[in-house]
C-alpha positions in Angstrom: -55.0 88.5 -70.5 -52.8 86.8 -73.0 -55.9 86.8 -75.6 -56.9 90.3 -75.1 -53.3 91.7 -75.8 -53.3 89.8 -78.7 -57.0 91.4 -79.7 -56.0 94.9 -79.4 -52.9 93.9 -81.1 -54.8 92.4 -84.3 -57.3 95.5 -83.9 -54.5 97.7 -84.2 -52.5 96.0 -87.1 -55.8 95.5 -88.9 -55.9 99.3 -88.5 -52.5 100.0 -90.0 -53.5 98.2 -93.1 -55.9 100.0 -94.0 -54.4 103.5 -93.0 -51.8 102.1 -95.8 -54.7 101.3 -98.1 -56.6 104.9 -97.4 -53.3 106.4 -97.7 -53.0 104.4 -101.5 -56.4 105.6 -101.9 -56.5 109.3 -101.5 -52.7 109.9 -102.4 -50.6 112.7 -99.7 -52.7 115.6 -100.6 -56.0 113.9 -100.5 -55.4 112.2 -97.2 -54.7 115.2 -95.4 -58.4 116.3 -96.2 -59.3 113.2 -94.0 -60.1 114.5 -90.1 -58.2 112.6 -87.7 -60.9 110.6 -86.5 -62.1 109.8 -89.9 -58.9 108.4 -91.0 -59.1 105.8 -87.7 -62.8 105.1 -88.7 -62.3 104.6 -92.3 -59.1 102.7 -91.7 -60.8 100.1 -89.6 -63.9 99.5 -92.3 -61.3 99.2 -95.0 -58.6 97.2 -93.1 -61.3 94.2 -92.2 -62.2 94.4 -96.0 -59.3 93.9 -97.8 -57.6 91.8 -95.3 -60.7 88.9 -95.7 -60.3 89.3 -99.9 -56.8 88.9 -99.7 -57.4 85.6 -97.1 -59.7 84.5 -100.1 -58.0 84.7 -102.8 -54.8 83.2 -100.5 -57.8 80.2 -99.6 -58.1 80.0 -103.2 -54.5 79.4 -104.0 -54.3 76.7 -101.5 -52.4 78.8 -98.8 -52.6 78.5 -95.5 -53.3 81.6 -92.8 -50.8 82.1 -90.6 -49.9 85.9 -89.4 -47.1 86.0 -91.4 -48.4 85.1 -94.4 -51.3 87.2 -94.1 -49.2 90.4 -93.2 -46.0 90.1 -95.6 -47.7 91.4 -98.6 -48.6 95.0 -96.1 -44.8 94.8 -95.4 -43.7 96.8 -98.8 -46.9 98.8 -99.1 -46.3 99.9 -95.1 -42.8 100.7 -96.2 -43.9 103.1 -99.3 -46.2 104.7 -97.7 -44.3 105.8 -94.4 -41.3 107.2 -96.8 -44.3 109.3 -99.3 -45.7 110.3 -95.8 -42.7 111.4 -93.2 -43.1 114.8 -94.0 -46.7 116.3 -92.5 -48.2 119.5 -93.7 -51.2 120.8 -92.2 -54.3 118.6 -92.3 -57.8 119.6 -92.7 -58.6 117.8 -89.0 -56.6 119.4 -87.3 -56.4 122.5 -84.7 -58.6 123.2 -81.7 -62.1 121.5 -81.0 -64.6 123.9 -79.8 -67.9 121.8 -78.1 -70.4 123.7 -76.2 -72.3 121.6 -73.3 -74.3 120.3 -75.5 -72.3 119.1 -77.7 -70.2 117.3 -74.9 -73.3 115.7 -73.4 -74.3 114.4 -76.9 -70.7 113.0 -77.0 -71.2 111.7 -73.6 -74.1 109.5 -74.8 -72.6 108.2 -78.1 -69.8 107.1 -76.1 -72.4 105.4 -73.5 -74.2 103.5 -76.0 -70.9 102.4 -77.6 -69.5 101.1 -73.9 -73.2 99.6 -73.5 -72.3 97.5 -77.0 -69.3 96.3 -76.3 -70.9 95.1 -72.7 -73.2 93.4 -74.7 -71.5 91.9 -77.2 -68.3 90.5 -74.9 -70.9 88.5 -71.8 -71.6 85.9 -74.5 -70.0 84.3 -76.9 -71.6 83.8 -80.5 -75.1 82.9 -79.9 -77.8 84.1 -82.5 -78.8 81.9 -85.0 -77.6 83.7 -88.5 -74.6 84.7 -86.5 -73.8 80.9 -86.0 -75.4 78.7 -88.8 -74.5 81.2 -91.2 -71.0 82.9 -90.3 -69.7 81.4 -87.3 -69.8 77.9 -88.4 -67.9 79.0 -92.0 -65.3 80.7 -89.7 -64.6 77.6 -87.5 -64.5 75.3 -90.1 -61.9 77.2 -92.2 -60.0 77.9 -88.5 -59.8 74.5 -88.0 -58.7 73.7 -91.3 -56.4 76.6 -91.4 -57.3 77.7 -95.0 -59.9 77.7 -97.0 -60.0 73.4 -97.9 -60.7 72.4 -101.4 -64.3 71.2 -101.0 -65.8 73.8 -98.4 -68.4 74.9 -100.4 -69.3 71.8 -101.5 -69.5 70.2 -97.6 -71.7 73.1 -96.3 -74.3 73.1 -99.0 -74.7 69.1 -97.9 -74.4 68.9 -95.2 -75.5 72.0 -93.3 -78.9 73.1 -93.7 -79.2 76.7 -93.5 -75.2 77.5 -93.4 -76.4 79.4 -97.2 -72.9 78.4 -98.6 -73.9 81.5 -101.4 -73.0 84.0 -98.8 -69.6 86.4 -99.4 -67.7 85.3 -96.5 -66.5 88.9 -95.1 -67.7 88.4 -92.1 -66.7 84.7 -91.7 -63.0 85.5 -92.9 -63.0 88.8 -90.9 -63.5 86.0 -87.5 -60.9 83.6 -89.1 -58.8 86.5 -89.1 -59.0 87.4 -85.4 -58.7 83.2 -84.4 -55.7 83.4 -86.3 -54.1 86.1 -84.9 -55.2 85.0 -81.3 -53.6 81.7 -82.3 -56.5 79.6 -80.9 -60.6 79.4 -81.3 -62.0 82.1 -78.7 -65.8 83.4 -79.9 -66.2 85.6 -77.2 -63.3 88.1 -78.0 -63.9 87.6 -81.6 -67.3 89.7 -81.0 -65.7 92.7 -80.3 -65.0 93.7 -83.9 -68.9 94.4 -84.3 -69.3 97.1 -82.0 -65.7 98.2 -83.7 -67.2 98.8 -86.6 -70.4 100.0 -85.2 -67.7 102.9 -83.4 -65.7 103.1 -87.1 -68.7 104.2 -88.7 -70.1 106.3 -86.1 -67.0 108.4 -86.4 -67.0 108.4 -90.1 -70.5 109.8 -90.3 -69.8 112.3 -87.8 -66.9 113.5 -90.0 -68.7 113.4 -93.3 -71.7 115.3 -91.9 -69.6 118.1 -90.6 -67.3 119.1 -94.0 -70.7 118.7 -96.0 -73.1 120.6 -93.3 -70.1 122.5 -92.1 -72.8 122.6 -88.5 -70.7 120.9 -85.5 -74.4 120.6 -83.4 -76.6 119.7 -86.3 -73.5 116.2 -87.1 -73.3 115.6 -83.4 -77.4 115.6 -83.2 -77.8 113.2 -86.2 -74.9 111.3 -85.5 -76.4 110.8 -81.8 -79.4 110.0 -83.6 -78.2 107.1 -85.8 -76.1 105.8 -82.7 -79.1 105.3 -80.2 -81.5 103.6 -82.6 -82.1 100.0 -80.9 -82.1 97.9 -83.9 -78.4 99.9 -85.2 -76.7 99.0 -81.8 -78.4 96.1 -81.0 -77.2 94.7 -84.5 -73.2 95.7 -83.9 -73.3 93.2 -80.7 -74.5 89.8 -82.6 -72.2 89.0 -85.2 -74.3 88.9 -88.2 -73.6 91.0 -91.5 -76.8 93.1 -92.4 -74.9 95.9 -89.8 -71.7 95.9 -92.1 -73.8 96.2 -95.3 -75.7 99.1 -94.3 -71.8 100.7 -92.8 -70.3 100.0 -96.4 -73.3 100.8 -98.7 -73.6 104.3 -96.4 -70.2 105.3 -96.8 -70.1 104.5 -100.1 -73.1 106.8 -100.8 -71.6 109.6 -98.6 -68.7 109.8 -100.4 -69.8 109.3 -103.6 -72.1 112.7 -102.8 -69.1 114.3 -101.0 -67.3 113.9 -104.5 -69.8 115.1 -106.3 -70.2 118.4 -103.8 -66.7 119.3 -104.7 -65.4 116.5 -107.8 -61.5 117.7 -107.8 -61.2 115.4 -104.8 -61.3 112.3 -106.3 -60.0 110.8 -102.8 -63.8 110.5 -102.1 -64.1 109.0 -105.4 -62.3 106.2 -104.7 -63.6 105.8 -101.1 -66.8 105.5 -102.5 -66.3 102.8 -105.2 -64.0 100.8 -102.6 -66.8 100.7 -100.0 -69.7 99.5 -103.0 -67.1 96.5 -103.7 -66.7 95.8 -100.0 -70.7 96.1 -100.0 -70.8 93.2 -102.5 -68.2 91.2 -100.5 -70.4 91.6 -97.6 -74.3 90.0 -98.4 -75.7 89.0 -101.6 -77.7 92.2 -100.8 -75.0 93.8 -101.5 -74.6 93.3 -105.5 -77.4 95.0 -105.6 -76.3 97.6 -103.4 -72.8 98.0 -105.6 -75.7 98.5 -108.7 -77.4 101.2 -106.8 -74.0 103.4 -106.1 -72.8 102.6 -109.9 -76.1 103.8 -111.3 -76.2 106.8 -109.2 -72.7 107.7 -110.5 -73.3 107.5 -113.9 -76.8 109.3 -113.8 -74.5 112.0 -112.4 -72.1 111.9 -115.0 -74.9 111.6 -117.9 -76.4 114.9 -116.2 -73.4 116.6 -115.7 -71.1 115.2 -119.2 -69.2 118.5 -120.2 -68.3 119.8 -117.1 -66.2 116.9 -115.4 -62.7 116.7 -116.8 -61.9 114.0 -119.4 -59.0 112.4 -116.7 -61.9 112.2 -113.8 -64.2 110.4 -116.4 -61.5 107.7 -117.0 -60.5 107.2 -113.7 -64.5 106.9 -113.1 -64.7 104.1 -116.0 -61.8 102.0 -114.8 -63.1 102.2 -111.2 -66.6 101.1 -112.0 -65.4 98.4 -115.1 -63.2 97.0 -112.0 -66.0 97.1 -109.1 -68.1 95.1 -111.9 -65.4 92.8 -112.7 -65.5 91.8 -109.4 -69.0 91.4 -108.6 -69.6 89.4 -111.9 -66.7 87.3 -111.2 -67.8 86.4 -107.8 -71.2 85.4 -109.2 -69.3 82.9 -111.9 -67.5 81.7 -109.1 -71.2 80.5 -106.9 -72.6 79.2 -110.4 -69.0 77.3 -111.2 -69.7 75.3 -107.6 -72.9 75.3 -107.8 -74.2 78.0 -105.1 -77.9 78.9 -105.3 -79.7 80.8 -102.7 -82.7 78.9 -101.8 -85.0 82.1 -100.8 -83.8 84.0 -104.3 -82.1 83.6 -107.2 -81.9 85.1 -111.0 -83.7 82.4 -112.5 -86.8 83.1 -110.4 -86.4 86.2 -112.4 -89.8 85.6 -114.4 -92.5 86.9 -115.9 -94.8 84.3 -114.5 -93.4 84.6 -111.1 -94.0 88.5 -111.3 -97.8 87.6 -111.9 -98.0 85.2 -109.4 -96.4 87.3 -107.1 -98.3 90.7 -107.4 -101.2 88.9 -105.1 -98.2 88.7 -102.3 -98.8 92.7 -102.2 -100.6 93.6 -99.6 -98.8 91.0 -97.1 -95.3 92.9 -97.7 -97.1 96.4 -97.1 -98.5 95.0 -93.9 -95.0 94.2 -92.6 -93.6 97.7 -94.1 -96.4 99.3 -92.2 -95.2 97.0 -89.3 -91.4 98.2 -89.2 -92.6 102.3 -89.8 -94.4 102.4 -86.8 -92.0 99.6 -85.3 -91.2 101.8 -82.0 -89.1 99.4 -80.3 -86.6 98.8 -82.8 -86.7 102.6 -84.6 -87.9 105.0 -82.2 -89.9 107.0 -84.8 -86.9 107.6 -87.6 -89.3 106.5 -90.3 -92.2 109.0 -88.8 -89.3 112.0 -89.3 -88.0 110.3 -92.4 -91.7 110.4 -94.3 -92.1 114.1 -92.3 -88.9 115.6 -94.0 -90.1 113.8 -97.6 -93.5 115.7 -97.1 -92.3 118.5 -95.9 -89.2 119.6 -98.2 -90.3 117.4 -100.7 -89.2 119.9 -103.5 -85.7 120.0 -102.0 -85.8 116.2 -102.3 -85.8 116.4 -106.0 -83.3 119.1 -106.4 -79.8 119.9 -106.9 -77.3 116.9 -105.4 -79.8 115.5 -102.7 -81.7 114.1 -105.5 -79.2 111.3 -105.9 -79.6 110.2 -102.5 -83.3 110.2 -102.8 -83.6 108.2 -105.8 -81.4 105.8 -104.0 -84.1 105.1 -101.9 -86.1 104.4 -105.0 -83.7 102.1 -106.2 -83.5 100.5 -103.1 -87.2 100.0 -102.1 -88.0 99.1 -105.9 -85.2 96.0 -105.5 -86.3 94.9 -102.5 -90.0 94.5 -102.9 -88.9 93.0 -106.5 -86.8 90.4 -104.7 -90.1 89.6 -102.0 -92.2 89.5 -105.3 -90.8 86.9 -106.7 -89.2 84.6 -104.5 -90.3 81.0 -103.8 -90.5 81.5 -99.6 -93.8 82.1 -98.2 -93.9 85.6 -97.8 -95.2 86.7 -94.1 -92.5 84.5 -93.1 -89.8 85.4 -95.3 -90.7 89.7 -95.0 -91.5 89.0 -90.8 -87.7 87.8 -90.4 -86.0 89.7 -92.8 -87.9 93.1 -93.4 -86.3 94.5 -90.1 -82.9 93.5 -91.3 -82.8 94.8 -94.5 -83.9 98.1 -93.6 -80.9 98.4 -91.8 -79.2 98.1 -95.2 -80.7 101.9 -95.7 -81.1 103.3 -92.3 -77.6 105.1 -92.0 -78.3 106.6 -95.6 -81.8 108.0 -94.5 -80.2 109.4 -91.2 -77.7 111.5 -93.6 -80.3 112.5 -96.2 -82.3 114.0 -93.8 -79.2 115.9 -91.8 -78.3 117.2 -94.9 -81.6 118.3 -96.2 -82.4 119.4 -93.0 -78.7 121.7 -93.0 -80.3 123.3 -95.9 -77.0 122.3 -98.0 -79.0 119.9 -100.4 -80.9 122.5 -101.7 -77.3 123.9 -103.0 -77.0 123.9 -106.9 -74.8 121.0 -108.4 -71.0 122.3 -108.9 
């Protein structure tokens, strides 16, 4: 009992922090466009991400995690932000909801699926493979050693085959954080921050698809959508971090076309570029991920040059310079030990590899084919997904929706690049990891078609 008060108690501080950090984020005015339940959503996804870069950079300095040290820093930040924030105006989510039947019974079933996930997660403790030879055993270790020791990278890449010592360590840091403020080793409990941020997100899209659709039934019916896909849920019960990637790289795009809908809130600005960091501190996926979002922004801005204000195209440059500071600084820092991923890498980057690799072809459109009419895991969201391309295929290429869909040019460009040429045998390396990565992009295909589907994407650009 002692344990779980101590959960709910971590849950709720981790939550706190990043309220501050949204807060610090979006500034008084900016946060009160935040609905209520997006603020707890986005509060949680944030908190869990800066709270595991701030453990790093403490591992890094030689400090040691203890509660205290971990929360003093929020102590002054807390403090500023309750005295900007004792006076409340109106916010945008607030006032009366108004659900029909169907809207409660669609409710009814998001929150059944979510109660289903945390069954699922909590009966067991760790117990996939990635989720312990990759994350689990990096969280232990620096438990135990209560800090990130000296030669950790160094140890795993000897003497654990597998551990891929390359890996950001969000999610390991994110479980170091819950042991620590349990005060003892317990990877039962520790699982229950996956369906958290599973429920985080779920809330987040919910409130992102109703201010851009402005349609209650339509959010509730893709949010229910996204929610009851098998391989979404099943992912936010195992403890593995292609879930979290796909949460981060999602609401980084939704933002980032929120912003663009209506650029004088630059509160969705900065969500967005927080979350493509956060996607980089996540998998090495991610970099590319972070690439993606950046790209996207500045194809915007090239289109768009003399109509965004001079102020919003500096704060744009010193949020993007930053979010590649960091991304190219965590890639010295896996060349300076020594850190190479032994399935890809840049200097398989090639053009004799590309040659070599163009006869690997038809095996990786054999597995795509596998995962679009894979039933079991997707129900048929790639059927409706290549339905809506067909179908409003001129919309797809017009006004702001255009951004999202040449994301998912970008994103299926990178990753058959990265199958091309890498050294793994292919059917085996596409087989067990094509599923996953497509969850990297699933909650972004969910929104692109709500919103093309609302009818708002065919909007002209503001």
């Amino acid at each position: 009992m002692q344990n779980l008060i101590l959960l709910i108690l971590c849950i709720l501080v981790t939550g706190f922090i990043g309220w501050n950090v949204l807060y610090l984020l979006s500034g008084r005015k900016g946060f009160e466009r935040f609905f209520a339940a997006e603020k707890i959503g986005l509060s949680y996804l944030l908190g869990f991400g800066v709270i595991t870069i701030q453990m790093f950079i403490m591992g890094l300095l030689g400090m040691r995690f203890t509660r205290l040290a971990i929360l003093l820093p929020w102590v002054f930040v807390a403090a500023v932000n309750l005295a900007r924030g004792l006076r409340r105006s109106r916010s945008e989510g607030r006032g009366p909801f108004r659900f029909c039947v169907t809207d409660l019974a669609l409710i009814a079933l998001i929150a059944l699926q979510t109660c289903y996930n945390f069954f699922r997660a909590l009966i067991k403790p760790i117990e996939a493979y990635d989720s312990v030879a990759i994350y689990g055993l990096k969280a232990k270790i620096m438990h135990l050693a209560g800090g990130l020791p000296p030669d950790f990278f160094r140890a795993l890449a000897s003497n654990f085959h597998g551990a891929h010592p390359d890996y950001p360590l969000l999610i390991p840091l994110s479980e170091v954080w819950v042991y620590t403020f349990l005060g003892n080793f317990n990877d039962i409990l520790v699982k229950a921050i996956f369906p958290l941020f599973y429920l985080s997100f779920i809330l987040v899209f919910y409130a992102v698809l109703k201010r851009i659709t402005e349609n209650v039934r339509l959010s509730l019916l893709f949010t229910f959508a996204l929610a009851s896909i098998k391989q979404f849920s099943d992912y936010s019960t195992i403890g593995v971090a292609d879930l979290v990637l796909g949460i981060y790289f999602g609401a980084a795009l939704f933002y980032l076309y929120a912003w663009i809908k209506d650029n004088k809130n630059t509160q969705f600005l900065n969500i967005s570029l927080i979350f493509s960091i956060l996607c980089a501190w996540s998998k090495n996926e991610g970099i590319f991920l972070l690439y993606i979002v950046l790209s996207l922004l500045f194809l915007y801005l090239f289109s768009n040059i003399g109509k965004i204000p001079n102020r919003v195209k500096w704060h744009l440059a010193l949020y993007a310079l930053f979010a590649v500071a960091l991304s190219l600084s965590w890639m010295a820092f896996k060349n300076y030990h020594g850190l190479v991923n032994e399935n890809f890498d840049l200097a398989m980057l090639n053009i004799g590899r590309f040659i070599t690799g163009l006869k690997k072809i038809p095996a990786i459109m054999y597995e795509y084919q596998k995962q679009f009419f894979g039933f079991k895991k997707w129900n048929i969201i790639w059927i409706l997904f290549a339905f809506v391309l067909f179908k409003r295929a001129r919309t797809a290429v017009s006004g702001n929706i255009r951004l999202i869909t040449a994301a998912f040019l970008l994103f299926g460009l990178g990753y058959t690049l990265m199958y091309i040429f890498s050294a793994v045998e292919i059917a085996f390396f596409v087989r067990f990891t094509g599923s996953r990565f497509l969850l990297h992009i699933l909650p972004v295909s969910v929104f692109w078609m709500a919103v093309i589907y609302s009818g708002e994407g065919i909007c002209p650009e503001k």
